[in-house]
C-alpha positions as a Markdown table, in Angstrom:
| # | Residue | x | y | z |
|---|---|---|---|---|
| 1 | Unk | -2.5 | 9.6 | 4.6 |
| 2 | Unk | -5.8 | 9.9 | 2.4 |
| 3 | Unk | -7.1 | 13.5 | 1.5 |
| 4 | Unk | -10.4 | 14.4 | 2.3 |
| 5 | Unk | -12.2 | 17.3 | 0.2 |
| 6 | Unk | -15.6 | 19.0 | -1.0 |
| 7 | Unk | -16.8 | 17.8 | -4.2 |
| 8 | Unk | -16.7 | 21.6 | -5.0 |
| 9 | Unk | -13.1 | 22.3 | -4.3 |
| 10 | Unk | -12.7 | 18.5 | -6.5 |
| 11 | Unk | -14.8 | 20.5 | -9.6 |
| 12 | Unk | -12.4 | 23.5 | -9.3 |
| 13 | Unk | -9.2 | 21.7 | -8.5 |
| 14 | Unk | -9.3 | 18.3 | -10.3 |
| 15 | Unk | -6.3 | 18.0 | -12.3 |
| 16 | Unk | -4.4 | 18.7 | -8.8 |
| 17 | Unk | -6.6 | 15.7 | -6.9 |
| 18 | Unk | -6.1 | 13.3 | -9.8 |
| 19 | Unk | -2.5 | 14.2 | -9.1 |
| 20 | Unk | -2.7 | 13.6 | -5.4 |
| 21 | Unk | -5.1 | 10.0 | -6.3 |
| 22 | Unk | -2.1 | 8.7 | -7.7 |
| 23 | Unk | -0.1 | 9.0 | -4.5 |
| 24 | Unk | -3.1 | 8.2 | -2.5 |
| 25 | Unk | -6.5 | 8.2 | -2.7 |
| 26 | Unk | -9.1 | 10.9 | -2.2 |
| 27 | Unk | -12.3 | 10.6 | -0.5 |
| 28 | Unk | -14.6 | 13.1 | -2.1 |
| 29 | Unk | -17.7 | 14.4 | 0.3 |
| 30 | Unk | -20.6 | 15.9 | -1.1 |
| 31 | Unk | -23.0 | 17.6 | 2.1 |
| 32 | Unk | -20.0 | 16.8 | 4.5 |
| 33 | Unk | -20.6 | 13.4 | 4.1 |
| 34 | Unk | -18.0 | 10.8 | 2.3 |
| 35 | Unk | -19.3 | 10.3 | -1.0 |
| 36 | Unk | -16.6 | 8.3 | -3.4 |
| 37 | Unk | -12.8 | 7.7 | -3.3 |
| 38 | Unk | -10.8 | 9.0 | -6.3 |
| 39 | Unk | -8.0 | 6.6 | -6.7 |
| 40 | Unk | -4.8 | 5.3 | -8.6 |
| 41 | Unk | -6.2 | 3.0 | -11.2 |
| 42 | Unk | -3.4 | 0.4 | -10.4 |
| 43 | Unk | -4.8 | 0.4 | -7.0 |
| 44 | Unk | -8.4 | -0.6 | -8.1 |
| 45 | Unk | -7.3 | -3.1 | -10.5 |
| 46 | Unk | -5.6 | -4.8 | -7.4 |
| 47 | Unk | -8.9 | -4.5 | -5.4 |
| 48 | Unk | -11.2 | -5.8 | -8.4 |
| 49 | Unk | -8.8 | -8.9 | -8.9 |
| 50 | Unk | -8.7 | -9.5 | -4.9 |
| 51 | Unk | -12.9 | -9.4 | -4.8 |
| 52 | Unk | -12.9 | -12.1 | -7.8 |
| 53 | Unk | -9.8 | -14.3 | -5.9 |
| 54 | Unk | -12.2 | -17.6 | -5.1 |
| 55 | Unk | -10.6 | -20.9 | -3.7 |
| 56 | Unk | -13.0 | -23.9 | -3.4 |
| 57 | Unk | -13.1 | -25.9 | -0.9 |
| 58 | Unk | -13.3 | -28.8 | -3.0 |
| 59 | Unk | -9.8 | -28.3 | -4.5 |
| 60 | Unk | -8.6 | -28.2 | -0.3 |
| 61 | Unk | -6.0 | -30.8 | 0.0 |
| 62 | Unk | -6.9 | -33.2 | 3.5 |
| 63 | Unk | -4.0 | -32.2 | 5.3 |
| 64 | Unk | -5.7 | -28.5 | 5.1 |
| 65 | Unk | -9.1 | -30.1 | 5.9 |
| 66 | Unk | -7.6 | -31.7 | 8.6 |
| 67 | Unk | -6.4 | -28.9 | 10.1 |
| 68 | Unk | -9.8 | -26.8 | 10.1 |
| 69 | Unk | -10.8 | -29.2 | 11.5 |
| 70 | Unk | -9.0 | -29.3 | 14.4 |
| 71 | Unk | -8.9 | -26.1 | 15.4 |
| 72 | Unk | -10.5 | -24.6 | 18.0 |
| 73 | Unk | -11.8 | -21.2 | 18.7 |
| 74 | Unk | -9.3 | -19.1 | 21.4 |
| 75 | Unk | -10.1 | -18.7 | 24.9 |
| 76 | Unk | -12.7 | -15.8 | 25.0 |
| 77 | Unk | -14.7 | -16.4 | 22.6 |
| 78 | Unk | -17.0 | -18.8 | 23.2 |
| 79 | Unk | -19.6 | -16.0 | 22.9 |
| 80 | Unk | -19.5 | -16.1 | 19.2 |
| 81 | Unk | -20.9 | -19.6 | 19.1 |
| 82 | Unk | -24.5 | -18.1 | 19.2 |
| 83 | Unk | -23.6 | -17.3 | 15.6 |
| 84 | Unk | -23.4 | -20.4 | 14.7 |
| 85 | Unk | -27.1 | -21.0 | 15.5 |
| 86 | Unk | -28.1 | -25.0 | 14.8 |
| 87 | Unk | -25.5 | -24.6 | 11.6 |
| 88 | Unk | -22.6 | -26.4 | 13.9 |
């Protein structure tokens, strides 16, 4: 469960929220608004490596090509086509 405190109480208590980070992290709010996340640094190493994770699709093999191909959107949905636009 992720902690939620002032950035007041954060100045007067930090030692105890870098604490708590580790464990968790700690969404810091500055005029009772969210403001930043204190956090395990382990934790944002794993998030900056996931944002820099890029496949191409060149390097797809066919048999995954093939497959995106043929799939089809589930029942329901059709609605999301407009996305699409003339890009289909």
């Amino acid at each position: 469960m992720t902690s939620t405190v002032t950035a007041a109480d954060m100045s007067k208590n930090f030692g105890a929220y870098q604490d708590a980070a580790v464990r968790e992290p700690v969404i810091v709010t500055k005029n009772g608004r969210p403001r930043t996340v204190l956090m395990a640094y382990e934790d944002y190493l794993r998030l900056t490596r996931r944002e820099r994770r890029v496949e191409l699709t060149s390097e797809l093999a066919d048999a995954e090509i093939d497959a995106v191909e043929a799939a089809r959107m589930a029942p329901g949905f059709s609605h999301l086509d407009a996305e699409l636009g003339d890009k289909r």
